[in-house]
C-alpha positions in Angstrom: -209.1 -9.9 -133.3 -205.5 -9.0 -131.8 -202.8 -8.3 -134.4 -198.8 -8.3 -133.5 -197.0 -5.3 -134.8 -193.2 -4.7 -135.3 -192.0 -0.9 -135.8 -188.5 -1.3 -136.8 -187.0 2.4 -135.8 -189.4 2.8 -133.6 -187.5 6.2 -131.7 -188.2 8.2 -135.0 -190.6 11.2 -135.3 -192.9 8.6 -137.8 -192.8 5.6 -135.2 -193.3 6.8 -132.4 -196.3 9.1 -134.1 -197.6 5.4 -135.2 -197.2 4.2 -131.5 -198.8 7.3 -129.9 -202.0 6.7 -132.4 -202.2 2.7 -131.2 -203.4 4.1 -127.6 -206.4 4.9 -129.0 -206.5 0.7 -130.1 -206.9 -2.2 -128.1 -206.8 -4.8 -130.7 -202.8 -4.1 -131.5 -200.1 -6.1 -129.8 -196.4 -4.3 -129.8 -193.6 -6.9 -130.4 -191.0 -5.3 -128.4 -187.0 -5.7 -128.9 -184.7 -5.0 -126.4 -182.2 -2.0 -127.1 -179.1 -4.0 -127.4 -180.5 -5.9 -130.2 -181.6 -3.2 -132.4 -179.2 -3.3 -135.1 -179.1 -7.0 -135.1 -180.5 -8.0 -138.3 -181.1 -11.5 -137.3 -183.2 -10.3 -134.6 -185.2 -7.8 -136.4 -186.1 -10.0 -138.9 -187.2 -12.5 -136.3 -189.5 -10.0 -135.2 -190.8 -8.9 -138.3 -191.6 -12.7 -139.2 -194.0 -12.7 -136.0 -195.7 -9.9 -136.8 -199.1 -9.3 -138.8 -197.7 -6.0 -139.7 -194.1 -4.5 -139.8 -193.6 -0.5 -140.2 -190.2 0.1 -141.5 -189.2 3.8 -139.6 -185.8 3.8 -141.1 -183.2 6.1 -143.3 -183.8 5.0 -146.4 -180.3 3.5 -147.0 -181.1 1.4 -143.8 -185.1 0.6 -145.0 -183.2 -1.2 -148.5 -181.1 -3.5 -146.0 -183.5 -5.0 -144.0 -185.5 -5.3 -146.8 -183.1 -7.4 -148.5 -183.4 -10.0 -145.7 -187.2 -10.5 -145.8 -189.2 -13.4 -147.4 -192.2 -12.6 -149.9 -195.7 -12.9 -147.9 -194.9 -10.4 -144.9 -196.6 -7.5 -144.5 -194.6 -4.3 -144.4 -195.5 -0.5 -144.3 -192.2 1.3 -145.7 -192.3 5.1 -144.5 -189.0 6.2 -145.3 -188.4 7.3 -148.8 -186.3 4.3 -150.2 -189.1 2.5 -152.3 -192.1 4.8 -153.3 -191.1 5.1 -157.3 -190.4 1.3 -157.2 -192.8 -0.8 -159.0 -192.9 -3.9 -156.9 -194.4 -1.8 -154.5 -197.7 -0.1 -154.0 -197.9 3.3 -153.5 -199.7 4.0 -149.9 -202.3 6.6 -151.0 -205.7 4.8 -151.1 -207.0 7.9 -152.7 -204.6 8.3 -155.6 -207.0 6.4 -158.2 -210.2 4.5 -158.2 -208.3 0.5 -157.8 -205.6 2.2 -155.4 -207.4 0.9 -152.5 -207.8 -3.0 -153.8 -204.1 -2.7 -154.8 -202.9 -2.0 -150.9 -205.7 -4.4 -150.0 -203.7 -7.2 -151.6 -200.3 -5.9 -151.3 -197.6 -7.0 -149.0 -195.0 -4.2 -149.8 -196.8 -0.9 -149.3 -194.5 2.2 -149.3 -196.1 5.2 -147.4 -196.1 8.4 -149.4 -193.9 11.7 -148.3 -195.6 14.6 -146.4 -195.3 17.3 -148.9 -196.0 15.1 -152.2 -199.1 13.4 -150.6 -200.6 17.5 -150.6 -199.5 17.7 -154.1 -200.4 14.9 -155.7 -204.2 14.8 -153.9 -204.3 18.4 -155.2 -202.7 17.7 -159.0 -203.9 14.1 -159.9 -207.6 15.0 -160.6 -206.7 18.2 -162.9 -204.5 15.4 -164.8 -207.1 13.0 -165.0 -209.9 14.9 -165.6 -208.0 16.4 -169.0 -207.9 20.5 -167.1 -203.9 20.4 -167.8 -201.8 18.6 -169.7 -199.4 16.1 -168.3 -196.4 17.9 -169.3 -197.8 21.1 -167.4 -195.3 23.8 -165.8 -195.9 23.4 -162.4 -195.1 25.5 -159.0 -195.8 24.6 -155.4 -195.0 25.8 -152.4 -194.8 23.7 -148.7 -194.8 25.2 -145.1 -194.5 22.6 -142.9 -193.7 22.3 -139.4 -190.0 21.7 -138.3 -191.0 18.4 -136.7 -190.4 17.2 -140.1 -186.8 17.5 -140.2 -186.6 15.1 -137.2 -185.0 14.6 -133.8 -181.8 17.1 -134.4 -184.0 19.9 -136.0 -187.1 19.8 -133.6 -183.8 19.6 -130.8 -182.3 22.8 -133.1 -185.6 24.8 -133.0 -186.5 24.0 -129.2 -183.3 24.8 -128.5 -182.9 28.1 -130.4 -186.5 28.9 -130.3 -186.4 32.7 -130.1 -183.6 33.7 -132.4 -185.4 31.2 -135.1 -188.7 32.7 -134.7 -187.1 36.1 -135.3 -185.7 34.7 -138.3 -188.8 33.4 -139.7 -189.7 30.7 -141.9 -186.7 29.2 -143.7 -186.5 28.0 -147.2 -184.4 24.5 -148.2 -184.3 22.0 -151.3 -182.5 25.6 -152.1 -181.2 23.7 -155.5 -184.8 22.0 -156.6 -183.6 18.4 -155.3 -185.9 17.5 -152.7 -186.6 14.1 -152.4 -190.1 14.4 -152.7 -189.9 15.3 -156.1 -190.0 11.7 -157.6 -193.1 10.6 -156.0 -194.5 14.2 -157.0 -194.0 13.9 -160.3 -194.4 9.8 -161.1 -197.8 9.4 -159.0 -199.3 12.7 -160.4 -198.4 11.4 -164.4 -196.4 14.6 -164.4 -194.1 14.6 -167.6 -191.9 17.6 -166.1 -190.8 18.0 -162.5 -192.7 20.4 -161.1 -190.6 23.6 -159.4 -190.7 23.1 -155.1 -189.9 25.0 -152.7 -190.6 23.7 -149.6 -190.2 25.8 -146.2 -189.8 25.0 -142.5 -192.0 27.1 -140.1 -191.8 27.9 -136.9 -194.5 25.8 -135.6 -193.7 22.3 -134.5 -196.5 20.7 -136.7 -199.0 20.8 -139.6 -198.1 21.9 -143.1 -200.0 23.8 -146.0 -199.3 22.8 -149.6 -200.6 25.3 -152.5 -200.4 25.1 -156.0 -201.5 28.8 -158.0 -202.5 28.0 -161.2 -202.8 30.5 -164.2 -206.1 29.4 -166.1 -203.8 30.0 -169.6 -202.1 26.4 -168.6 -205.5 25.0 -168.9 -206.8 22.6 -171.5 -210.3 23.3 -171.1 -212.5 26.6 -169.5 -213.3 25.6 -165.9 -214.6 27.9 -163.5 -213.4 27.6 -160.0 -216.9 26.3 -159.1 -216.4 23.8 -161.6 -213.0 23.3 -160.4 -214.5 22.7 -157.2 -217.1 19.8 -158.4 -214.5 18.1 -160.1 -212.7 17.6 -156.8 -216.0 17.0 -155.0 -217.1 14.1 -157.8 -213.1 12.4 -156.6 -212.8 12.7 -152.5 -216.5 13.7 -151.6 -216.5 9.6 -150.3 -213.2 10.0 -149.4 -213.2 10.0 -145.1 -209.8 11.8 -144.3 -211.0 14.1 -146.8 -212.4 17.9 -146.3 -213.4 20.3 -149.4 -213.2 23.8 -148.6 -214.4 26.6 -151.3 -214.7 29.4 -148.8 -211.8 31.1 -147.4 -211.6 30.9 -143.6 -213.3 33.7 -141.8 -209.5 34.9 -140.9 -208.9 35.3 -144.6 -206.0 33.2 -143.5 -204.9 29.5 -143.9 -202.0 28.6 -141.7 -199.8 25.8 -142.0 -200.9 24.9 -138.3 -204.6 24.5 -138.9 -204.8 20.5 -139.2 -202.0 20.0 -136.6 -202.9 17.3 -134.0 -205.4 15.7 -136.8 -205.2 12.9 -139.0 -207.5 14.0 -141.6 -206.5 16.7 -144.4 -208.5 19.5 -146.1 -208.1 20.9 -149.3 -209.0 24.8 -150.5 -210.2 26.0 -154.0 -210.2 29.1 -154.5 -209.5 31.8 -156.9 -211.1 34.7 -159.4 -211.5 34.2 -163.4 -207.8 34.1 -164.1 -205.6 32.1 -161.1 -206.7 29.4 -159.0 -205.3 28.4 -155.8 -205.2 25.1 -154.4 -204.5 24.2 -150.8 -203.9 20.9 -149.0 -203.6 21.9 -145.2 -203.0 18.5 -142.9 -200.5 17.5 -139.8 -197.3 16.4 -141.6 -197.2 13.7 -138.9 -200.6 12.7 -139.4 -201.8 12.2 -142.8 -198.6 13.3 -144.0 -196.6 10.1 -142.2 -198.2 8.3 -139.1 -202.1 8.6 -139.6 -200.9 7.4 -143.5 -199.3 4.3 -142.3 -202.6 3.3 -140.3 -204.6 4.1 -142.8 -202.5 1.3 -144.7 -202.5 -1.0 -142.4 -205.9 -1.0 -141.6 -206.5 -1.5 -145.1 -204.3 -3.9 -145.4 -205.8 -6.2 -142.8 -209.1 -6.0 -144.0 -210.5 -3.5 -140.7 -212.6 0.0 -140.9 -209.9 2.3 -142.7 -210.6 5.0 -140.2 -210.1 2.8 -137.1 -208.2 4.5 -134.5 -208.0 7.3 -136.3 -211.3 9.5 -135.7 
């Protein structure tokens, strides 16, 4: 079966990362639109009436317009920012819970979650639900991503300015705690308190570790980090863009740029009898955006979740 697909923005880092991963399909029909009508409305919404499946690759600001003009009944894959606390839409993480999957199944507004919350919350949800801390828990997590995040103008500033940059090293921003992130962090893991995050642009174009160290005081119950360990196991061992690592890596390193070029994610526990460290390493344009919004739509329309993607 051939679907039709719209991707409205279709220049950005996230839809053109959707567009590079339909190569690998044959089953996917690209409605085009010609560049002097891209910012017609009328158009656009033409287009996303003929499609099967419409990715919104907007500003947020611009995803809440077009939105506005669109009937009930129309598939759309949101990956901007605009609508993932909203209600009348279903968070995009088929792993956040045990119905999450049937919800996006069903759904026709599906709202793709950020790069550095979907690290977090896959890392934070199951200590929540499985009663290890508390809901109003102090949290702390750190992000190194790649500066493809930021977009056209900051890949343009680092491949421009490459050598001075990677002199300078990794740079820190959010530097006031308002990254906007931070809802979807907090609302999807049941988080009562926003956690403290400090995300950080690397030098490398793409992939991104999130880790969350964890003092054992802050837990409910005693849990080894074995124990830890199975309790992640029991939630994503089914889970196929999921990886469990207890080991370190032989390099006694994990770099942001491990999972870059991949659409699948792996996640570290480790620790000693007093902290825990927990580690989500994954492409920020793969499972972190585009690989994300195929895993949606895929679900969405019924086919193998991991077509076209391994």
């Amino acid at each position: 079966m051939e679907y039709s697909v719209f991707i409205d923005g279709a220049e950005g880092t996230a839809g053109l990362g959707i567009h590079e991963r339909f190569k690998k399909r044959n089953d996917i029909k690209i409605i085009n639109i010609h560049e002097s009508q891209k910012k017609d409305i009328g158009e656009r919404v033409k287009r996303i009436k003929e499609a099967d499946v419409t990715f919104l690759c907007l500003p947020d600001n611009a995803a809440k317009e077009i939105v506005k003009h669109l009937p009930a009944g129309i598939r759309i894959i949101d990956t901007s920012s605009a609508h993932r606390t909203d209600p009348e839409w279903i968070y995009g993480m088929p792993e956040l819970c045990e119905r999450q999957r049937e919800l996006i199944r069903k759904s026709f507004r599906v709202t793709n979650p950020g790069c550095h919350a979907t690290g977090f919350i896959l890392l934070i949800r199951p200590l929540i639900d499985n009663g290890i801390i508390s809901h109003s828990c102090p949290l702390c997590a750190i992000s190194v991503t790649g500066y493809s995040g930021g977009g056209k103008k900051m890949i343009e500033h680092y491949t421009e300015n490459e050598k001075s940059l990677v002199r300078a090293g990794p740079g820190q921003y959010a530097l006031f705690q308002d990254h906007k992130h931070l809802p979807e962090m907090t609302v999807m893991t049941g988080l009562t308190k926003i956690p403290a995050f400090s995300p950080v642009i690397g030098c490398n174009h793409s992939g991104m570790a999130v880790s969350v160290t964890l003092h054992k005081s802050l837990f409910l119950k005693t849990v080894t980090v074995s124990e830890m360990t199975g309790i992640y196991q029991e939630r994503y061992a089914a889970e196929p863009l999921i990886t469990l690592v207890d080991k370190p890596p032989e390099s006694g390193y994990i770099y942001a740029g491990e999972m870059a070029g991949k659409n699948d994610l792996k996640i570290y526990i480790l620790g000693n009898d007093e902290r825990v460290l927990l580690t989500a390493v994954f492409d920020n344009l793969g499972k972190g955006a585009s690989a994300a919004a195929l895993q949606n739509m895929n679900i969405m329309l019924g086919e193998e979740e991991t077509k076209g993607l391994l």
